[in-house]
Structures are given as C-alpha cells and as structure tokens.
N, C-alpha and C positions, 0 to 999 in steps of 0.2 A: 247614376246610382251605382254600376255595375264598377266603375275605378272607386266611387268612394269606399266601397266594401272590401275592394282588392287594398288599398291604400290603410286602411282601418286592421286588417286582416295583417298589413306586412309593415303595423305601427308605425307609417310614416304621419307624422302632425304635421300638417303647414299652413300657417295662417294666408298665405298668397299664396291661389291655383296659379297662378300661371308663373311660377319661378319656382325652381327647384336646385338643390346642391349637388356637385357631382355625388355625392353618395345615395341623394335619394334618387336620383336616376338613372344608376348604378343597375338593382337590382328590376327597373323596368323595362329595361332593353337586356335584362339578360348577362350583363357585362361587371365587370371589377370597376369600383371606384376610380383605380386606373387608367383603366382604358376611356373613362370619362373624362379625365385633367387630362390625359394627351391626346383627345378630340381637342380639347380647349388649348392647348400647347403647341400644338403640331399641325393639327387639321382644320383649323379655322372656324371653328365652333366656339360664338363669343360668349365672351363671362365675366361679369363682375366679381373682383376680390371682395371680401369681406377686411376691416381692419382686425389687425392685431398682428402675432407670431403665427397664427397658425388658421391664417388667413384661406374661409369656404369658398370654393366658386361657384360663382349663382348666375343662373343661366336661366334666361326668361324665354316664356311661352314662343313667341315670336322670332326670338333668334335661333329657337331649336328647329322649328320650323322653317326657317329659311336654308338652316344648314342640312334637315333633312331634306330639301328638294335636290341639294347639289353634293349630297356624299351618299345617296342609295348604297353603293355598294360597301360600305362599312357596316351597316345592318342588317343582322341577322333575321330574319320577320319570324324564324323557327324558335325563337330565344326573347323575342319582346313581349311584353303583357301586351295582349291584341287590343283590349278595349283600351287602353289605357292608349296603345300608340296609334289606333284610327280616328281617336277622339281628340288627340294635339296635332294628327296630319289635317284632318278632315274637318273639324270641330262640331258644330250642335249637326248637322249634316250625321254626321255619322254616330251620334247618338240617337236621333230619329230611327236610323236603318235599327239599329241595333235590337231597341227594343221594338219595328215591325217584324225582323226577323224570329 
C-alpha cells in the first residue's frame, strides 16, 4: 500500500509491477534517468529495449534484483524510496515488517 501511494503521489502509471523504465526508476533510487541506462550499459544491470527510434529500457522485477545482490555499492540507501526498495529487495517479507512496524 505504502509504494502504491508513493507511486500515485510521484504519477508513475504502470500496468506491470514488476517491470519498470529507466525513468521510472530513475526517481526511486534517488538517481537521473542517466545513471539508470548506464547501469544498463555499463554495469550489467539487464534490460529490454523497447521498439522504435527512441527505444525505453525495461528492466524487470527479477533482474533488478539479481543486479541488486551484486552492485550494493552503487546504491545509495540515503537516496532510495525505502519502502519501495525493501519491497523489490525483500519482497511480501518486507511488506509484512513494514506494516508490523
């Protein structure tokens, strides 16, 4: 509930939770659009193009996760939406915590 608000609040629409464009994951860690395509470019963080010229990259639930177990030190945790990023590292786990806490 606590990312659907954050998500609603910072007018991201996405018909599939667990894929995201580098822009709308952009502002969830904190980070420029940028520094998102050169995770995807550079540091091994996988992503599907989108057709066309001006081709999105879409980066699904799972492979963010993988790439978060092996690039910690690229993230900032002072700069990431917290519920947003313990709920894709941790998943219904840490939405349980969340709202016992």
């Amino acid at each position: 509930a606590a990312v659907a608000i954050i998500m609603k609040r910072r007018q991201i629409d996405r018909t599939d939770p667990d894929v995201w464009s580098a822009t709308q994951l952009a502002p969830l860690f904190g980070r420029d659009p940028k520094t998102i395509a050169d995770w995807v470019e550079r540091r091994g963080l996988r992503a599907a193009r989108t057709r066309g010229p001006q081709g999105k990259l879409l980066i699904h639930r799972r492979d963010l996760r993988r790439w978060i177990a092996t690039n910690q030190h690229l993230i900032d945790l002072r700069r990431v939406d917290q519920p947003w990023f313990w709920e894709v590292v941790f998943g219904a786990a840490a939405k349980e915590w969340m709202v016992a806490a």
